[in-house]
C-alpha positions as CSV (number, residue, x, y, z in Angstrom):
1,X,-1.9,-73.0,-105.1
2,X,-0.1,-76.3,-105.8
3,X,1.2,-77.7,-102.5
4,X,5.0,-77.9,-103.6
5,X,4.7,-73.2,-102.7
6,X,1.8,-73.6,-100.2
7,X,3.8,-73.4,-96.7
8,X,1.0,-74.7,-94.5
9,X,1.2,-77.8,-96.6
10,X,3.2,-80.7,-94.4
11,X,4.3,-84.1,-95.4
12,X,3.8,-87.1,-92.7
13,X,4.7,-91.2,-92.8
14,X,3.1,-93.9,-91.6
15,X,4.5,-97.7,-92.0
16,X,2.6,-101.2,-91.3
17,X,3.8,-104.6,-91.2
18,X,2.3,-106.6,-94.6
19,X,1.3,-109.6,-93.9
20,X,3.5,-112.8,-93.9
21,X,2.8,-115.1,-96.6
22,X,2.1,-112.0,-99.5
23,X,4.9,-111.2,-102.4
24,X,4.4,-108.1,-101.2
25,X,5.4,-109.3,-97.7
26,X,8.4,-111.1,-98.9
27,X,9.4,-108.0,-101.3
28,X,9.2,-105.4,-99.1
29,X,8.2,-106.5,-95.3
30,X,6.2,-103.1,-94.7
31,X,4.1,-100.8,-96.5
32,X,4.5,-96.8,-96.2
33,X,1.5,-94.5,-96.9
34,X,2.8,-90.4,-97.1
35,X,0.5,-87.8,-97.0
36,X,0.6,-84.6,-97.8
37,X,-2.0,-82.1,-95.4
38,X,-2.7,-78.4,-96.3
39,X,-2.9,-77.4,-91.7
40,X,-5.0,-74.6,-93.6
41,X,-7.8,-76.6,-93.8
42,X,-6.6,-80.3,-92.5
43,X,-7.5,-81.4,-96.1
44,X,-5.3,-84.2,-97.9
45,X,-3.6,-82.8,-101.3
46,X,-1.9,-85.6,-102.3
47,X,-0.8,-89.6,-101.1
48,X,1.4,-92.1,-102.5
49,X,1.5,-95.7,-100.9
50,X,4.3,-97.8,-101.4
51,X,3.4,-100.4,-103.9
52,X,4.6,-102.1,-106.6
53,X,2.2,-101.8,-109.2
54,X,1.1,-97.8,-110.2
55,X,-2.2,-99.0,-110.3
56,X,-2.6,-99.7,-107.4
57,X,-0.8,-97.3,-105.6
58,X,-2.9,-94.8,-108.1
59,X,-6.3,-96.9,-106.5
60,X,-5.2,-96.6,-102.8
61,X,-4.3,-92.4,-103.1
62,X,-7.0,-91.5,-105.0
63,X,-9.6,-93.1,-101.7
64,X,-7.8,-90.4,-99.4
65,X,-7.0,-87.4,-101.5
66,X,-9.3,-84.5,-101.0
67,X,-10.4,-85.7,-98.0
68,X,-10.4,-83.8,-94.5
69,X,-8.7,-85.4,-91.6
70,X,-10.3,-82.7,-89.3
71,X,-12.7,-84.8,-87.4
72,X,-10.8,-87.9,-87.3
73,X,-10.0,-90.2,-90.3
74,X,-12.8,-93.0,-89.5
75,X,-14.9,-92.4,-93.3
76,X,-11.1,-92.5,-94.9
77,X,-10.8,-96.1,-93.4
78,X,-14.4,-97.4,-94.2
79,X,-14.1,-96.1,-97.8
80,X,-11.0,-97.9,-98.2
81,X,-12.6,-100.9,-95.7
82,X,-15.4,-100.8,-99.0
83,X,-13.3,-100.3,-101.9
84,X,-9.8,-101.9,-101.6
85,X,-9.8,-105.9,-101.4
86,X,-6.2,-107.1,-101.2
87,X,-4.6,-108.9,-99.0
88,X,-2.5,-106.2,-97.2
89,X,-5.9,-104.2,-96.4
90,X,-5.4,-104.0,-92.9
91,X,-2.1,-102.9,-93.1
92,X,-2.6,-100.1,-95.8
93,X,-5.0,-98.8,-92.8
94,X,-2.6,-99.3,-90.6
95,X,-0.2,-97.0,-92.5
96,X,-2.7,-94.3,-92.6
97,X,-3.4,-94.4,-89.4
98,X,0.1,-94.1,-88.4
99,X,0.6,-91.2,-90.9
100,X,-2.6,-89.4,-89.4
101,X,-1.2,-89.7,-85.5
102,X,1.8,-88.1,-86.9
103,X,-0.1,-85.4,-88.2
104,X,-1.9,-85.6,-84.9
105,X,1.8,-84.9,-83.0
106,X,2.5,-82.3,-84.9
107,X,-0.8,-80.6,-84.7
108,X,-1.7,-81.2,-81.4
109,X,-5.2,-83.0,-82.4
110,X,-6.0,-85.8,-80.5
């Protein structure tokens, strides 16, 4: 079932301050990461970061989709700790973490 008909599928936001000195920084002053969770199975169908190149953006989602956020969202954070060298790495990990407490909220998971 595609997630745009699946009802248990929510969307959540998370936004981090880039860091000062980066074009990105200077472009855009924060980065958003939204997720997209099937509360079925606390699985991540589909993520879009705000960047400016596809690529990128293309890079950073597909190191979260598929992934379950059901125990906590530490091996989302080292795989993209392993795989995503830019400057704003901290703060893309800072998004998701912000998007995952919001999933948190709404779910009740702590």
């Amino acid at each position: 079932m595609d997630w745009k008909s699946n009802p248990s599928c929510v969307l959540v936001a998370g936004f981090a301050q880039l860091p000062k000195g980066t074009t990105l920084y200077e472009t855009y002053k924060t980065i958003g990461c939204v997720l997209i969770i099937d509360k079925e199975n606390d699985r991540i169908v589909d993520a879009s970061f705000t960047f400016i190149m596809g690529i990128t953006n293309e890079f950073i989602s597909s190191l979260v989709k598929g992934k379950s956020v059901h125990n906590g969202i530490d091996a989302i954070i080292e795989e993209i700790e392993k795989r995503f060298y830019v400057p704003p790495q901290k703060a893309v990990i800072q998004s998701v973490r912000a998007a995952y407490n919001r999933y948190c909220e709404m779910t009740k998971y702590s």
